[in-house]
N, C-alpha and C positions, 0 to 999 in steps of 0.2 A: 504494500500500500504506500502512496506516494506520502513522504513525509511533513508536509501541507496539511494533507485531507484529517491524519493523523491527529496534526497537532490539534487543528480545528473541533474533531471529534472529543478530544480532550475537556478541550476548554470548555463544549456546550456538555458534559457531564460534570464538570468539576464545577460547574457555574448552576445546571440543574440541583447537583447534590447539597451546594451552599445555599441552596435556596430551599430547599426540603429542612435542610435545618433550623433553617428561619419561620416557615408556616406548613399549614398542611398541604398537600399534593393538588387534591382539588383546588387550592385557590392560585397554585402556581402559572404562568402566562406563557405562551412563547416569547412575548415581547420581553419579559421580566428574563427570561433564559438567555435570550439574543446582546441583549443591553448587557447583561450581567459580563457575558462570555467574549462582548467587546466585538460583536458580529452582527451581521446584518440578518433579519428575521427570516428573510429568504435562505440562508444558508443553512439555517437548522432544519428548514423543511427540504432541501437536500437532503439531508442526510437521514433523517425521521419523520414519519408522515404525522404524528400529533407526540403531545406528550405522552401520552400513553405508550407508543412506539419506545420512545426515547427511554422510558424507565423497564418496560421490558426487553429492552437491550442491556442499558446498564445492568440490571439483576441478571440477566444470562451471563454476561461477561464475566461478574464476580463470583457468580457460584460455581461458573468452569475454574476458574483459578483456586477457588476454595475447595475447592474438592480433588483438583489435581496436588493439591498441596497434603491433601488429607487420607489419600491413598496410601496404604501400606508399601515398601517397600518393593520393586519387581522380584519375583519367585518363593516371596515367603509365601507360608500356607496359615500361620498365626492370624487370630481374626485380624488383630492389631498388631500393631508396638507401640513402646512409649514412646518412641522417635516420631512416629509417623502423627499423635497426637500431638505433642508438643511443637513439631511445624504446625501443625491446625493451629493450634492456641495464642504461637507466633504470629501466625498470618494475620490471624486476628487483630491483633494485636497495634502491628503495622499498618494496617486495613479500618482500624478503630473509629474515624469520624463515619467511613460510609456506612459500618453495622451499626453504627451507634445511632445514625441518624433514619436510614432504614429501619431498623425495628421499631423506631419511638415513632414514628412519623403514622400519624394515625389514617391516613389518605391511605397508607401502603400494608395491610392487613394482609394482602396475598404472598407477601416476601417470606412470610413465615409458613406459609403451603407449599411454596415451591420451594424451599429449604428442606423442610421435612421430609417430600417426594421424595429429592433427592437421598437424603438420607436413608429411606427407603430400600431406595431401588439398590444404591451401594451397598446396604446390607443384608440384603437378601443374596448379594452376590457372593459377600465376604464370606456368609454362612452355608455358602453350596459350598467353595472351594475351600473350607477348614475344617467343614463336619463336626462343629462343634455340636452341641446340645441336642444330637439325636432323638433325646427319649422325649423331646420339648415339642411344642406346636411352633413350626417357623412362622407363621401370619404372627401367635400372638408375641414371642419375642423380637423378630422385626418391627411391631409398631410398640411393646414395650421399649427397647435401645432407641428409637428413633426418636418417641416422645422423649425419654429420658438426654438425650443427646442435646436437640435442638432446644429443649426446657432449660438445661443449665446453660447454653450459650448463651441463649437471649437473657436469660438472667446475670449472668456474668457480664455481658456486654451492657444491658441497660441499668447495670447498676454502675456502670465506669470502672469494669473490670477490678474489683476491691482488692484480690491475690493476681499475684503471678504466672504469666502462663505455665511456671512449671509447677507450683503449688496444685493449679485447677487440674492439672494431670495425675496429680500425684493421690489427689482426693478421688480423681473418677475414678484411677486405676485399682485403688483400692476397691471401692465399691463394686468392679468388675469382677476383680478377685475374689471376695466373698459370695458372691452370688458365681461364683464357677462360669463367669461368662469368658473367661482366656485363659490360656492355658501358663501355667507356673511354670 
């Protein structure tokens, strides 16, 4: 992609996202996106056919990155590691004003469905290729972990992240442990 279109793409997310932090979704403008982003109002409809467009772009773009980041390691068969959490919790981290502003931002109620999906679908896969918890119902431990998963992020995150990302790992991981959800 030429690096123009690039930088421009940038600015009308980084200028949508500063503006989600300010009010809610619905009262957001193109004009108010354009202005902010220092661009011309025609050039965000280039590139997004409404705001609606525009933020179900942003939300795909950061949850392919959030979840590429949150993938276990290539060839393990471990549902997890702690490695592969604690980049999650990293990402996060570093990522902080868009989760932060995305979950609180009350226009945006589906970012946490299509989070959880996600969550999902990855762990229904993680649990074919580990064979953990055989004797267990997969529906109900896949939406068990998923809620529990996406529950403490968005609580971590909209509380301004209170511990550490290695703390929040160290607390989940525990709690995996006891309940025999990985293997020791």
């Amino acid at each position: 992609m030429d690096r123009r279109i690039q930088k421009t793409k940038d600015a009308i997310i980084d200028a949508f996202v500063g503006l989600m932090a300010e009010k809610d979704f619905e009262k957001i403008t193109i004009n108010e996106i354009a202005d902010r982003a220092n661009i011309n109002r025609g050039t965000v409809y280039l590139h997004y056919v409404d705001k609606y467009d525009l933020l179900e772009k942003c939300i795909d773009a950061h949850l392919v990155k959030l979840f590429k980041n949150c993938m276990p390691e290539v060839n393990t068969t471990d549902f997890s590691t702690k490695a592969s959490m604690v980049r999650t919790f990293e990402y996060l981290e570093q990522h902080a004003f868009f989760y932060s502003t995305i979950f609180k931002n009350k226009g945006v109620p589906a970012f946490r469905s299509r989070l959880n999906e996600m969550a999902i679908n990855n762990l229904r896969k993680q649990i074919d290729i580990s064979g953990i918890n055989q004797n267990m119902n997969k529906e109900v431990l896949v939406q068990f972990l998923a809620s529990a998963a996406v529950g403490s992020l968005e609580w971590w995150i909209t509380n301004s992240m209170p511990y550490p990302a290695k703390d929040m790992v160290e607390q989940i991981w525990t709690l995996l442990e006891r309940v025999q959800l990985i293997h020791q």
